[in-house]
RODO-217069 format. One line per 4 residues: their letters; for each residue x, y, z of C-alpha. Coordinates in steps of 0.05 Angstrom, whole numbers, plus 5000, padded with zeros to 4 digits. Example, Ala and Ser with C-alpha at 12.3 -4.5 7.8 and 13.67 -1.06 7.14 Angstrom:
<nodes>
AS> 5246,4910,5156  5273,4979,5143
</nodes>
This chain:
<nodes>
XXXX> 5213,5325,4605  5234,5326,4533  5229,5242,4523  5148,5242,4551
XXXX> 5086,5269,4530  5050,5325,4559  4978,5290,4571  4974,5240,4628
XXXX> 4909,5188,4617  4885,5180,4685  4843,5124,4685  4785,5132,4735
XXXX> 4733,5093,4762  4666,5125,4750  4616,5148,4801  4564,5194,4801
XXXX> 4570,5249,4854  4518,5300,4885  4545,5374,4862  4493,5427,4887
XXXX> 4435,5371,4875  4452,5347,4805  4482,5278,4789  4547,5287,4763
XXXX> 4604,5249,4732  4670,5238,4769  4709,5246,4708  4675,5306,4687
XXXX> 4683,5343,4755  4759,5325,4746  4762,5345,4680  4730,5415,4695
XXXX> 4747,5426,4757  4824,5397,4757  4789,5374,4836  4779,5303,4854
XXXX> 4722,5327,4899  4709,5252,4930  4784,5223,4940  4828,5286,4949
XXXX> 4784,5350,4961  4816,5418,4955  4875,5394,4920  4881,5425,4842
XXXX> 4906,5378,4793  4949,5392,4739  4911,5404,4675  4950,5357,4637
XXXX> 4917,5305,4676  4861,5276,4638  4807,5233,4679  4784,5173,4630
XXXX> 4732,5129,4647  4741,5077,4596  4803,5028,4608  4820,5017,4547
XXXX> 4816,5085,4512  4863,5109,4575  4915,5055,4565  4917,5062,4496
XXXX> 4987,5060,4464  5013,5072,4532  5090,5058,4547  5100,5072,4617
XXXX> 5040,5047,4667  5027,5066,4732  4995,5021,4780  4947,5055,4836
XXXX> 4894,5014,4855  4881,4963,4914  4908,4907,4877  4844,4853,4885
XXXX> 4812,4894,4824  4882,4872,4791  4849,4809,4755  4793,4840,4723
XXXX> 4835,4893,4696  4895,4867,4665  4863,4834,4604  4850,4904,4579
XXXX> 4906,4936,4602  4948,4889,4571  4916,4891,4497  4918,4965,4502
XXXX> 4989,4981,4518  5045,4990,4467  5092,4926,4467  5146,4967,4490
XXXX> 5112,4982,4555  5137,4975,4621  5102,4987,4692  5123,5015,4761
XXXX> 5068,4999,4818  5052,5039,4876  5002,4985,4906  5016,4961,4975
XXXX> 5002,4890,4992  5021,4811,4968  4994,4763,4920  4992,4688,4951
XXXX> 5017,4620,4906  4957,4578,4925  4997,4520,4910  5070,4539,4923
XXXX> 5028,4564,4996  5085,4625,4977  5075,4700,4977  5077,4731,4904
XXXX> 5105,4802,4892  5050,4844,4855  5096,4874,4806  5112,4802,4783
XXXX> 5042,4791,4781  5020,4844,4739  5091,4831,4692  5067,4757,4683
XXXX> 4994,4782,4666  5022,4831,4617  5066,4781,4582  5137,4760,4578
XXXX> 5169,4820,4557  5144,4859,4609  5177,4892,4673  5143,4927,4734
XXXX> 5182,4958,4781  5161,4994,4845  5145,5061,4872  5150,5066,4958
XXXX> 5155,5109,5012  5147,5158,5056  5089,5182,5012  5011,5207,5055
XXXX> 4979,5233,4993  4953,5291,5032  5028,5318,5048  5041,5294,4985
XXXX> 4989,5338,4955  5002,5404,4994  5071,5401,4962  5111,5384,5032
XXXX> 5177,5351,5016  5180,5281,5025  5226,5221,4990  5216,5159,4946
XXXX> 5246,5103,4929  5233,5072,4856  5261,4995,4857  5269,4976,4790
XXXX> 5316,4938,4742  5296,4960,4672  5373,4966,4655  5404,5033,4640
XXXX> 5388,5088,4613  5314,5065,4620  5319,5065,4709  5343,5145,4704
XXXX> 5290,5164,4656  5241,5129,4697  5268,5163,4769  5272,5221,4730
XXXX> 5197,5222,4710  5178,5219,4786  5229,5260,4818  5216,5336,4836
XXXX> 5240,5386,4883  5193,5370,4942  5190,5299,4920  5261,5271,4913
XXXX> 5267,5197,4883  5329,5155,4897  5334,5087,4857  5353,5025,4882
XXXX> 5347,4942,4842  5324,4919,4905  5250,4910,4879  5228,4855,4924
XXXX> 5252,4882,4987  5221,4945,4967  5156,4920,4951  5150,4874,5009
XXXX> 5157,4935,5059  5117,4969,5023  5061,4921,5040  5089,4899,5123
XXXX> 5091,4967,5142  5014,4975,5145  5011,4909,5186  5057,4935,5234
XXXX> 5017,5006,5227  4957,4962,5250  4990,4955,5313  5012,5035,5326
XXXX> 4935,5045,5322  4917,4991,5376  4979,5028,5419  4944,5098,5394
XXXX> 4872,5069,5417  4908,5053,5491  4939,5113,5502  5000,5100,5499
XXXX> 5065,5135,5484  5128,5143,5450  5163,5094,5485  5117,5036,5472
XXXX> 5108,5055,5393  5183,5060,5382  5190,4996,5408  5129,4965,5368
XXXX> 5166,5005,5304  5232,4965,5329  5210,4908,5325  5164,4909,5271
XXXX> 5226,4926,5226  5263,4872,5239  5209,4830,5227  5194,4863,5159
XXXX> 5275,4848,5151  5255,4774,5166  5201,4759,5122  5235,4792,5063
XXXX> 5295,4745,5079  5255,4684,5086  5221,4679,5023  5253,4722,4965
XXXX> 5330,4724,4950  5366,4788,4936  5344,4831,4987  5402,4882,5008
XXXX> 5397,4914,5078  5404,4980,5047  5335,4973,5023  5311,4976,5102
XXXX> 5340,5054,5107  5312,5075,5042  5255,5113,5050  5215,5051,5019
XXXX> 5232,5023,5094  5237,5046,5161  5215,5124,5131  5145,5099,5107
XXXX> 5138,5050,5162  5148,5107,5217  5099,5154,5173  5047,5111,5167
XXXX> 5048,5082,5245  5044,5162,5256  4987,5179,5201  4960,5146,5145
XXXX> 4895,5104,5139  4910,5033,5157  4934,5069,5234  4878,5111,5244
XXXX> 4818,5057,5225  4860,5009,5272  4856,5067,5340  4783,5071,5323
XXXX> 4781,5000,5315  4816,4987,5390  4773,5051,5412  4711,5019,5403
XXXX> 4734,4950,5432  4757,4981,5488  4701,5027,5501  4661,4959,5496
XXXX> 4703,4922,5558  4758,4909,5507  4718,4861,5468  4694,4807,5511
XXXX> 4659,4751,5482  4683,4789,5419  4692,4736,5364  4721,4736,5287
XXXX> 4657,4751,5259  4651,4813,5300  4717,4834,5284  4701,4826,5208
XXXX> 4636,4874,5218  4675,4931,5253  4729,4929,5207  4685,4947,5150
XXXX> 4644,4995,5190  4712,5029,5206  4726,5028,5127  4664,5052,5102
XXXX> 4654,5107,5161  4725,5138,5160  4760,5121,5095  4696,5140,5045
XXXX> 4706,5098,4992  4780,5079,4996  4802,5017,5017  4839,4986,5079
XXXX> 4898,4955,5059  4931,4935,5124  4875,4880,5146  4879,4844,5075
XXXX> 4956,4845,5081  4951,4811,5152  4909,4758,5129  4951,4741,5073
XXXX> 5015,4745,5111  4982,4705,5171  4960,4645,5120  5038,4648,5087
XXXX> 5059,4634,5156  5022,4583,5174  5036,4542,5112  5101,4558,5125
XXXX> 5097,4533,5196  5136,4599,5218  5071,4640,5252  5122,4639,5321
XXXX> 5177,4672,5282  5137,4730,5284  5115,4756,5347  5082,4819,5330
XXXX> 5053,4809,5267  5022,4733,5301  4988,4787,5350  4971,4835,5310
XXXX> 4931,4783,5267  4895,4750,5335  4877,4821,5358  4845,4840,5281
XXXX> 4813,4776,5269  4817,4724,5330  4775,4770,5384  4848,4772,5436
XXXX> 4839,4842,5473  4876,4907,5447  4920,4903,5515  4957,4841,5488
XXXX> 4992,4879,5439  5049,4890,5478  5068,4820,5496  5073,4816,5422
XXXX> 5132,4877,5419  5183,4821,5426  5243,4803,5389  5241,4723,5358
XXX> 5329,4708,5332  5307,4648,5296  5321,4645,5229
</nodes>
C-alpha cells in the first residue's frame, strides 16, 4: 500500500532454541530463516517482517500498533510502548480476553485498556474472527472483522491494511460487541471440548453453540451499551465461535482435559486444586509455549458474575466454570445447554 512502509517491526520475545545442537536466537532464526521454527513451523514469513527483540527499538516512531499477545503481559509492556510510539499512533488488538474494574466489580474492554495506558489521544480498535493461525497461514480463505471508530478515511485505510484476497476484512463501529465475543467464544469453546472428550455429536455441540451465542449476546448487553445485533453474524461472532468450538487451542486442551477426567472415573474426589494442575499440564504438554486463553477468560467472567449477582443468568458458562475449576463431572455439561430469558 502506497500510505505504509514496507518494513514491519515484529517485536518478539526472545528465547534461545536448540538448531542442530547450537543455542540459537529466536530472532535470528526468524530473521534468516523468514521460519518461526517454535510458534508456527513450516510457515515462511514475508521478508519484510523484521523480528526485534528489544521493545522499544521495535515500537519506535510507530503509528499503527498491533496487539498480539496474551494480554496479562499488557502491564509490563505499555510503559515502553507508549514512550516509543509516534503521538499520532493508534492501535487495533487481536487479543482475546477481558480486563476486570476491581472496584467498579465491571469487566473492562482491553482495547480501552491499552488506549487509557497509551494516553488520551489514543484509539484501539479490534481485529476478530474466524481466524486459526494455521489456516490462516496456509493461505485458506477466511474473514475478519476490524471494529473500530477512528473516523473516516482513517477506518478504510486501516481495513485496507489487513484485507487480502484469502483474508477478506469487513468493518463494523461495534468495537465492544466485537471484542467481547472475541473473548466468550473460547469459554463456550471450553465446553465443545468437554462434549468432544464425551463423544458426543453434532447434535449436542450445535446446541451447546446455540446457546452459548445467546449468552455471548447477553453479557455484551448487560454491561456495555452500543452493541448492534449485526455484530453477532459478523464473522467476529457466531463464525469464530463455531471455528474455534471445531479447532483451535482453548477446544482441544479442554477434550484432553475431560479425556483425562474421564479416563480417571470422571474426576471423583477431584477438587479445584486438581483442576488447576491439569490445566497447566494440558498447556504446557499440548500448546508448547502458548498460552490458554479460554480458562483465564472463565475465571474473569465467573467473578464479573458473581459481583454482579447474575451467575444464574448464565447457564452454560456457570457450568462450564464448575466443570474447569469446581471438580463437577464432564457429564454435567449438558444440563448446562439451557436457555435462561431473564434479562
Amino acid at each position: 500500500l502506497p500510505l505504509c512502509e514496507s518494513r514491519v517491526n515484529m517485536w518478539v520475545y526472545e528465547e534461545m532454541i536448540d538448531m542442530d545442537g547450537i543455542a540459537t536466537k529466536l530472532t535470528d532464526i526468524i530473521n534468516s530463516r523468514h521460519e518461526n521454527v517454535k510458534y508456527l513451523p513450516g510457515v515462511r514469513i514475508p521478508e519484510n517482517v523484521v523480528a526485534v527483540s528489544d521493545l522499544k527499538e521495535a515500537c519506535d516512531g510507530a503509528t499503527l500498533l498491533i496487539f498480539v499477545l496474551p494480554h496479562q503481559f499488557l502491564p509490563r509492556l505499555l510503559p515502553t510502548i507508549r514512550e516509543a510510539a509516534h503521538p499520532s499512533c493508534r492501535g487495533v488488538s487481536l487479543i482475546k480476553g477481558l480486563d476486570f474494574d476491581k472496584e467498579t466489580k465491571m469487566p473492562v474492554l482491553i482495547s480501552q485498556s491499552i488506549a487509557d495506558a497509551m494516553g488520551p489521544e489514543f484509539q484501539c480498535g479490534v481485529l476478530m474472527g474466524a481466524n486459526v493461525a494455521s489456516e490462516v497461514a496456509a493461505g485458506d480463505m477466511c474473514e475478519s472483522t476490524l471494529a473500530s471508530d477512528f473516523g473516516p478515511p482513517v477506518d478504510e485505510m486501516t481495513r485496507e491494511i489487513f484485507d487480502y484476497p484469502t483474508f477478506r476484512v469487513q468493518h463494523v463501529s461495534d468495537i465492544a460487541g466485537a471484542e467481547v465475543c472475541g473473548a466468550l467464544k473460547n469459554v463456550i469453546a471450553l465446553g465443545a471440548g468437554f462434549i468432544d472428550g464425551l463423544g458426543y455429536g453434532g447434535n449436542t455441540k450445535a446446541a451447546l453453540l446455540r446457546v452459548g451465542l445467546r449468552e455471548m449476546a447477553k453479557f455484551c448487553r448487560m454491561f456495555f451499551e452500543g452493541v448492534k445485533d449485526d455484530t453477532f453474524t459478523q464473522s467476529c461472532g457466531m463464525a469464530d465461535l463455531i471455528t474455534t468450538c471445531y479447532g483451535g487451542r482453548n477446544r482441544r486442551c479442554a477434550e484432553a482435559f475431560a479425556r483425562e477426567r474421564i479416563n480417571s472415573d470422571d474426576g471423583l474426589g477431584f477438587i479445584g486444586d486438581d483442576c488447576e494442575v491439569l490445566w497447566k499440564r494440558i498447556e504446557d504438554d499440548v500448546l508448547k509455549g502458548q498460552k490458554l486463553q479460554g480458562t483465564l477468560t472463565a475465571k474473569e467472567v465467573h467473578t464479573v458474575l458473581v459481583a454482579r449477582d447474575g451467575l444464574d443468568k448464565f447457564p452454560l458458562m456457570k457450568r462450564i466454570h464448575e466443570i474447569s475449576f469446581e471438580g463437577k463431572s464432564i457429564a454435567s455439561i449438558v444440563d448446562g445447554i439451557v436457555v435462561d430469558n431473564r434479562l
